[in-house]
N, C-alpha and C positions, 0 to 999 in steps of 0.2 A: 393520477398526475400530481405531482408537488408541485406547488404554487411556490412562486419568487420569491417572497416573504421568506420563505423557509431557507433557504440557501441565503437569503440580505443579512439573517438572522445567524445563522453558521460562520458566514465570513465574517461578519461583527464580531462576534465575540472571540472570532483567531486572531482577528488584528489588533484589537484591542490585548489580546496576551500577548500577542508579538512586541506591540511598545511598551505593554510593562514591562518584557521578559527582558530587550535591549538597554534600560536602565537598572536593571534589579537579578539580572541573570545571577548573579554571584552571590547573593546573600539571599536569594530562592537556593540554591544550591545548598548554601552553607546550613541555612536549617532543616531543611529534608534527606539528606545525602545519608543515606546508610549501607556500608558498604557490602556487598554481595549478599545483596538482601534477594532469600528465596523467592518472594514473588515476583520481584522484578527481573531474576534470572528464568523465572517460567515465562514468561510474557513475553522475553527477547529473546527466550528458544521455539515457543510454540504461538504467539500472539499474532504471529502473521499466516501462519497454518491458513488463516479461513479465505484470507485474500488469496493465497496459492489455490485453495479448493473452489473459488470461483474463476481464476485463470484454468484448469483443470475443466471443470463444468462448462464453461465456453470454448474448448479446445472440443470439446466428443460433442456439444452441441452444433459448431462448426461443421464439420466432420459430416455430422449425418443430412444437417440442412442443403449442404454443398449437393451433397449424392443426389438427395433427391427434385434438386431443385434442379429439373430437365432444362430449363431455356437458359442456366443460365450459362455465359461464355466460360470458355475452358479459362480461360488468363484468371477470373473470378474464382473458378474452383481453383486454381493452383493457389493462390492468393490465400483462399482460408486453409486449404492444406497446409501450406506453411505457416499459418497462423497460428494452426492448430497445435503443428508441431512445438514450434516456438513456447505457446500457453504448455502446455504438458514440462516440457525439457527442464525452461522456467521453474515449474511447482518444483518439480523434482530438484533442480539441480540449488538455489534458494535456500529451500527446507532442510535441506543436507546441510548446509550452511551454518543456518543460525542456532541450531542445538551446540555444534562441540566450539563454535568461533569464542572468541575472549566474551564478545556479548552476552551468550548463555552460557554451558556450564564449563568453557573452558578447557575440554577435554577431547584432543585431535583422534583417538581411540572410536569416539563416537561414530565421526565421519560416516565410516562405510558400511556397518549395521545401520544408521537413520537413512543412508542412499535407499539399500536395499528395502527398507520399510518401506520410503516414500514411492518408492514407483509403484509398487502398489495401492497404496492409501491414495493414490492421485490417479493413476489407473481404474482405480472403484469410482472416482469421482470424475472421472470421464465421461465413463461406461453409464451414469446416470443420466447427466447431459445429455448421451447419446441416447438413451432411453428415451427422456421425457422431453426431447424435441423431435425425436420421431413419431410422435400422435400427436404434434400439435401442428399450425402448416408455417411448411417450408420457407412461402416468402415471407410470413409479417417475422419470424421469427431470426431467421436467416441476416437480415438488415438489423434486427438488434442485435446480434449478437457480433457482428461486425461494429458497430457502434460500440459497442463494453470495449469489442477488443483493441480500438483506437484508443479508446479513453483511459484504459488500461497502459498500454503503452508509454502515450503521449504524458500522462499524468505521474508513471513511475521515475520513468528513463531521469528528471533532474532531480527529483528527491533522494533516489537512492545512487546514481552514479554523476551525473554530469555537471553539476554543481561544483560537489565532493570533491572534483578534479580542477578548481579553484580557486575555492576558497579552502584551506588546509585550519579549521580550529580545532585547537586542540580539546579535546574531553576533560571536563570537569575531575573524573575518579582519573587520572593520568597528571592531571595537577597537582590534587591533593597525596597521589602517591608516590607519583615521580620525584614531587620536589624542588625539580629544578626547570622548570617550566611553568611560564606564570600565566592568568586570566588573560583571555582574550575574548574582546566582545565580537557578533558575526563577523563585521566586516573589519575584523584584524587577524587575516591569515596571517599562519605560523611561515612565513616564506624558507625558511631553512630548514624544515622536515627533513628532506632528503638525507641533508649532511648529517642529521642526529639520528636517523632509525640506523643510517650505519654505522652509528661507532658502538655497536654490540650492547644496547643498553638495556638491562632484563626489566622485567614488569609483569607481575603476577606470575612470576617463575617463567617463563616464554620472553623470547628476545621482540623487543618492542619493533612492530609495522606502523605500516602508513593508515591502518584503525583507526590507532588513539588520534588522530589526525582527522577526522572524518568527523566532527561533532553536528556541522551545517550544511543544509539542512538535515532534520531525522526521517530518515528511510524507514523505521517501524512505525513510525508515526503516518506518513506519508498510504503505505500499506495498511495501517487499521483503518486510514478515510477512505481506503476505494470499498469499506462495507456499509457504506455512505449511499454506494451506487449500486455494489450487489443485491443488496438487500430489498432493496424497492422494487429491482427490474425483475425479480421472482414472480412477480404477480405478473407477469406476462409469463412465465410457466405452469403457474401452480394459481390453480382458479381459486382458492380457497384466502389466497391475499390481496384478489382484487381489492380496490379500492380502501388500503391500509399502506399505501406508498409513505405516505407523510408519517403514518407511526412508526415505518421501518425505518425511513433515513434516521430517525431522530435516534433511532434502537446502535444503528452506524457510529452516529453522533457521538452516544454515550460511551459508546466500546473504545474509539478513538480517543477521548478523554483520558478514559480507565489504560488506555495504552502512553499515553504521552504523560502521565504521571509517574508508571515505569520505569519510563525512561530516565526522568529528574530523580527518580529513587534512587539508582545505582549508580547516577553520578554519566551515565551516556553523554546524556545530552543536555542542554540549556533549555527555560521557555522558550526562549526565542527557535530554539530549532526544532521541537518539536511544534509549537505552531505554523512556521514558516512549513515544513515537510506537510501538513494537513491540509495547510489555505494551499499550498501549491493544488495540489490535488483537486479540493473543492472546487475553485475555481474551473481547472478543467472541464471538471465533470459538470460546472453549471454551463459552460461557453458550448459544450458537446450535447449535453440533452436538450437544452435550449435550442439548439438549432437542429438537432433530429426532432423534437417537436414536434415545430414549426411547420416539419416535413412530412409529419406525422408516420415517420420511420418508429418512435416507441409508441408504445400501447396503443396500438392499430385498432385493437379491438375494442378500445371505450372512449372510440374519439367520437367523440359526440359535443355539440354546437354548447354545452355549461362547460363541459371539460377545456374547451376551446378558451372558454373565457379566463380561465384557474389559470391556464400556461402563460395568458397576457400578465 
């Protein structure tokens, strides 16, 4: 179990880069910006790969838990069926995404060789799921993996889309290369997007979308913290990470870092949006395990009367 400290600890130090990044967004930019810089084009082609391979692993974990969990209501089983679906469709359809989009290497050719990849490379990562929640039981497992797949959800859906749809900041590398398009801090949407993506204007050889419009908050960012919550909840699959929950999140922690600095490399995105896309998430996933808990819906099997005490 992760003790509160650990998440007071996490949100801290996102909020606190959130208020520096909201006064200093532009001159963080301006000293680190390097433009299509190769690690930061691998990190926004494949960096979220791992988030997609846990939606993937909770889609055939789903899947099989549903089957064999005899009492429970058909409405239930249909519910993680289409869960399942959804986690799977997701990895795949995502992943295809972020390799040839302007984020990574910028090349539409890509597309339908990385589809084809991923449905299998997520399909393997189903099929595991599906393995290793069929020997372990049904019900304690079953309830968490409906819990991931909430928190998954609930924790994506405004960092990567819903947000994005109003507030419109323009991207750092679209500033400095467009030209003619100045800083804006989060809460100064570009409100005339619209009218400029159509007056035909190129940008990196491609006619400029409503991407370079997308700065806040960061959706890879947002996606490297749900390994925040994968990571830990493993030790309810895999007996061997029992009680290493607190070194995994922190393992989460790091990666999300290592990915939100990516992001400011190649000019994506601001501190401010790459921490806001993280503490989005965090938060979630503290208000969501906090209260499965409680309920003792996770780690069923080492709920014991000190463990009890860690959760307070």
């Amino acid at each position: 179990m992760i003790k509160k400290r650990h998440f007071y600890i996490v949100i801290g130090i996102l909020l606190v880069g959130f208020i520096i990044g909201s006064f200093l967004d532009l001159q963080i930019n301006e000293a680190i910006y390097s433009d299509r810089n190769m690690f930061g084009i691998i990190m926004a082609s494949f960096g979220t790969y791992p988030c997609y391979a846990g939606l993937s692993f909770a889609a055939g974990g789903l899947l099989v838990t549903s089957v064999k969990k005899k009492d429970l209501h058909i409405v239930w089983k249909i519910v993680s069926w289409v869960l399942a679906a959804i986690g799977y469709i997701v990895s795949v359809w995502l992943g295809s995404k972020d390799v040839p989009s302007i984020n990574g290497f910028n090349n539409d050719a890509l597309e339908l060789p990385f589809t084809i990849a991923n449905i299998f490379v997520f399909a393997g990562v189903g099929a595991l799921g599906f393995i290793v929640c069929n020997k372990g039981d049904e019900n304690k497992l079953w309830i968490a993996l409906m819990v991931m797949a909430v928190i998954f959800l609930v924790a994506l859906l405004p960092t990567s889309f819903l947000i994005k749809l109003v507030i419109h900041r323009p991207r750092y590398r679209y500033v400095v290369r467009g030209g003619d398009i100045a800083f804006h801090h989060w809460w100064e949407s570009y409100k005339d997007y619209q009218t400029y993506i159509e007056g035909n204007h190129v940008f990196d050889g491609v006619e400029v979308t409503k991407e370079e419009f997308k700065s806040f908050p960061s959706g890879h960012s947002g996606s490297a913290a749900i390994m925040m919550m994968v990571l830990p909840y493993l030790s309810m699959f895999f007996n061997k990470l029992k009680g290493k929950e607190t070194m995994l999140f922190y393992i989460g922690f790091g990666w999300t870092v290592v990915m939100m600095f990516s992001r400011l490399l190649v000019g994506a995105h601001y501190l401010s949006d790459t921490c806001m896309g993280a503490l989005i998430v965090v938060v979630v996933y503290f208000i969501g395990h906090s209260f499965a808990a409680s309920k003792g819906w996770v780690y069923p099997q080492e709920k014991q009367p000190e463990q009890e005490e860690q959760a307070a």
